[in-house]
N, C-alpha and C positions, 0 to 999 in steps of 0.2 A: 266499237260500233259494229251493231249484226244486221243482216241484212236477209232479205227470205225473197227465194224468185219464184212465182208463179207459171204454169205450165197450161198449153193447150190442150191437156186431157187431166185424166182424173191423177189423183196425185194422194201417197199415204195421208192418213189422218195422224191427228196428232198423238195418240196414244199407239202406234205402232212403231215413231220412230222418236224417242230423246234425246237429247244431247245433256252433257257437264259443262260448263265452262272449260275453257283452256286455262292453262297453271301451267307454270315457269318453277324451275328449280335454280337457284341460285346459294351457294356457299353452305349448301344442304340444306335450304330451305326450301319447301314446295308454297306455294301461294299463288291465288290467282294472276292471273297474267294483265296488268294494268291495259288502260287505253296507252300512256304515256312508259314506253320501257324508263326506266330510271339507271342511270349511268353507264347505257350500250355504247360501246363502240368496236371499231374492226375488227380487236382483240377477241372478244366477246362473243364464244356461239351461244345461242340460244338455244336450251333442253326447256322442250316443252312436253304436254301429256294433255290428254282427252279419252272419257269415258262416252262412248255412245249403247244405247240401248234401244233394240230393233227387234219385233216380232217377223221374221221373214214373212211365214203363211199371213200372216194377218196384211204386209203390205201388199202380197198378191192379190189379196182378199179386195185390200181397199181399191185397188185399179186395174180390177177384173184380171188380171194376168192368173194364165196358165201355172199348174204347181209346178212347171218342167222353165220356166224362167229364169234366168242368169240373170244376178243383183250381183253389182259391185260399189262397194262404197271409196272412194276414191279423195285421196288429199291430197289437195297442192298450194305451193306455199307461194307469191308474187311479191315482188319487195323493188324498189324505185320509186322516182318521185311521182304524184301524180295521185291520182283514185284508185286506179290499176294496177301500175307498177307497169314495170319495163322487161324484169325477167323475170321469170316462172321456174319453178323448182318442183320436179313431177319428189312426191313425198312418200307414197304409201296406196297399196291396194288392196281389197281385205273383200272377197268372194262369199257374199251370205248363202248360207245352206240352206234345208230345207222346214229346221224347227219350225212346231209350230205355238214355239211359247217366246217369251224375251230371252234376247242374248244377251251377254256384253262383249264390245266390243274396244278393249284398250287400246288405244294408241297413242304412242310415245316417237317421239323424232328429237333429231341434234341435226340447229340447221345451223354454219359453220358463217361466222360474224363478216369472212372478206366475202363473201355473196352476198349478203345484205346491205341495206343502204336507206335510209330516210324513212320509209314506211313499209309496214308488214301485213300483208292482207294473205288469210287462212283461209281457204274456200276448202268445204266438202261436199262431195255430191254423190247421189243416191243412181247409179247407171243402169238402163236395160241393155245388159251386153248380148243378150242373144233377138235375132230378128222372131216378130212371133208372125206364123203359118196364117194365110189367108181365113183359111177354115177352124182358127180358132181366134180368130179375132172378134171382137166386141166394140157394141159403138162408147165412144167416149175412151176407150182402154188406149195406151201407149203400144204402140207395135213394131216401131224402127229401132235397129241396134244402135246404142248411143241417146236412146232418149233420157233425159234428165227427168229422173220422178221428183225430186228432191236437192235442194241446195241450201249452206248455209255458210254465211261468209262476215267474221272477224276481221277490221282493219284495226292496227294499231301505229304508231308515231316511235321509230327509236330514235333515241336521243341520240345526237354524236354532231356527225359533221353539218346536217342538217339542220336539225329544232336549235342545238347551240351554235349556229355562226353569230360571230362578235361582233355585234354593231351597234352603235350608238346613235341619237341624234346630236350635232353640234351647230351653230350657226357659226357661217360659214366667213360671214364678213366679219366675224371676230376675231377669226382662228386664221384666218387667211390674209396674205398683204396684195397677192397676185390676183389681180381683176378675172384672169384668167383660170381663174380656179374659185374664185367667188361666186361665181354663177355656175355651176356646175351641182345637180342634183346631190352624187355623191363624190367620195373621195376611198379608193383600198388603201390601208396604207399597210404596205411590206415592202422587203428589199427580198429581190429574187435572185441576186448575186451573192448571198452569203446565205441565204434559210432554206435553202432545200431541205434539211434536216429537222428544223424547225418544229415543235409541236403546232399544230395546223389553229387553235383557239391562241395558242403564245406569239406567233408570228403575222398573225393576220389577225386585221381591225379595220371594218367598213364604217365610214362617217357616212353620216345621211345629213343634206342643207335644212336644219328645221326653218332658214327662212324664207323658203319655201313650203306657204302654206298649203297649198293643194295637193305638193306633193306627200307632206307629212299626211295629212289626213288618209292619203291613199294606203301609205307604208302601215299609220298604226290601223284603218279599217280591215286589211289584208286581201286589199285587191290584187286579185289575180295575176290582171297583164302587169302590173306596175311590178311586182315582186320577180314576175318571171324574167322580166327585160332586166331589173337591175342583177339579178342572180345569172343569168347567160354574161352579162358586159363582165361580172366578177370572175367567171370561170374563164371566159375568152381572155379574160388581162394575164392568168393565172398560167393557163396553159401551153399563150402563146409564149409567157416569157419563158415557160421549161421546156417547150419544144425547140427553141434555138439553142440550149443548152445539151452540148454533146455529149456529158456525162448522165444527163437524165437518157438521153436516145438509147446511149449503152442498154441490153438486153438484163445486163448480169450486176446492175446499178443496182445497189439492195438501199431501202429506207423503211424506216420503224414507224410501227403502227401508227397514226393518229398524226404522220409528220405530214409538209406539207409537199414533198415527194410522191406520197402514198396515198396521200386524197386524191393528186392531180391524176394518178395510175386509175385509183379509183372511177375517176368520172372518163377516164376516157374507156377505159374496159366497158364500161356502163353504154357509152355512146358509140362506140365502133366497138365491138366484139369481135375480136379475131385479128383485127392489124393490130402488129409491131411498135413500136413510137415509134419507128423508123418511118415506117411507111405513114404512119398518121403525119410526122413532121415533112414529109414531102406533100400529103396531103393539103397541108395546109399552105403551102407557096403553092404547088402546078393546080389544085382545083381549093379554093379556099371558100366556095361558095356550099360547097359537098360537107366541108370540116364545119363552118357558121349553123349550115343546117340542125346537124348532128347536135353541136351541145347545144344550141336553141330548144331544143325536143328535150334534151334531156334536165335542163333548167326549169322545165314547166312545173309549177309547185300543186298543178292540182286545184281541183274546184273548192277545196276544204283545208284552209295554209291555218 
């Protein structure tokens, strides 16, 4: 999905600024870059490439700007759940001259698979990095350092922990003898005493009650609150059970890609940046309300699941 933002002043036209499509290299093959990545996961960096084509003088032209203007075209990569994303990854900077015919300009990146997570949104933007002089300003022209003449912005879906989490629907009074677990929306079923190691699709399997009807309808329309509340209760069960677990707190605790050690690393890195498990597992007995926050926010699947 691309997306094009609009600007309160004049802005290039379209034959001064192109773009390519983005294209992924995978096992030496180059090919366009799908909506949906096909078989990403943390393993996995993604080598990407994009060709753009930009008449410098000619976008001066288009938004009255001075020929003495500083144009920087600027990439950054956003990945997390949501529309947005959670963290930003500054990519690439590339200083247009002063031609006054088409350039090109290549760019190629390798954005490393344990930063990424759930969705990959590509934004490029067209910058006035230099402020322009009273006395050479024009009505309608862009004049603040930092004004956006141009943006253009790729989201995609990678597959992994996210688009494949394992869940099923089962009814529940069939599958279940306990009253107490009959009524219950969903069920995780893992053991967190033995699968730390676990591949994370192999040890973990969410039932969903299909007899509940309103809830089903909700799950397979892809309501929003409904997906995010059951994905926070999934993580919260997930995290609490590794945070009481003193070999996960350990710093120097290694687990393999895709296990269910390294998902759980995953989403806390994601949600608290910068604490230890240490400190996250005290977090979560002395202020548990601070820790509930954090993966709430970072459960949110986004206006588009």
């Amino acid at each position: 999905m691309s997306t094009v933002a609009a600007a309160p002043f004049l802005t290039p036209r379209g034959n001064t600024v192109r773009v390519q499509p983005w294209h992924w290299s995978q096992d030496g093959a180059r090919a366009p870059l799908p909506n949906y990545v096909p078989g990403w996961d943390y393993a996995m960096a993604l080598e990407l490439d994009r060709s753009y084509r930009m008449n410098p003088a000619g976008i001066r032209s288009d938004c009255l700007l001075p020929d003495d203007a500083v144009l920087c075209l600027v990439v950054t990569a956003a990945t997390g759940p949501g529309r947005l994303g959670n963290i930003r990854i500054p990519v690439t900077r590339h200083r247009l001259g002063d031609q006054d015919h088409e350039i090109e300009i290549p760019i190629e990146i390798t954005l490393p698979g344990e930063k990424l997570s759930q969705n990959l949104h590509l934004e490029t933007d067209l910058i006035l990095e230099s402020e322009i002089g009273e006395e050479e300003r024009k009505p309608l022209a862009p004049w603040r350092a930092g004004s956006r003449l141009w943006r253009d912005r790729h989201s995609f879906i990678l597959e992994g922990d996210g688009s494949r989490f394992p869940m099923e629907f089962i009814s529940f009074s069939e599958s279940f003898d306990n009253p107490s677990q009959t009524g219950a929306l969903w069920f995780l079923h893992w053991s967190p005493s033995t699968e730390h190691l676990t591949e994370f699709r192999g040890g973990v399997r969410l039932y969903l009650n299909s007899d509940n009807e309103e809830f089903r309808s909700r799950v397979l329309a892809g309501d929003r609150l409904t997906l995010w509340e059951i994905m926070h209760g999934v993580m919260i069960q997930i995290l609490s059970a590794m945070l009481a677990d003193e070999h996960f707190i350990e710093e120097d605790s290694e687990y393999d890609e895709g296990s269910i050690g390294m998902i759980a690393i995953q989403w806390l890195t994601q949600a608290l940046p910068g604490q230890s498990r240490k400190q996250v597992a005290d977090m979560l007995i002395n202020d548990p309300s601070h820790f509930h926050a954090a993966i709430n926010s970072l459960a949110d699947p986004g206006e588009e699941v």
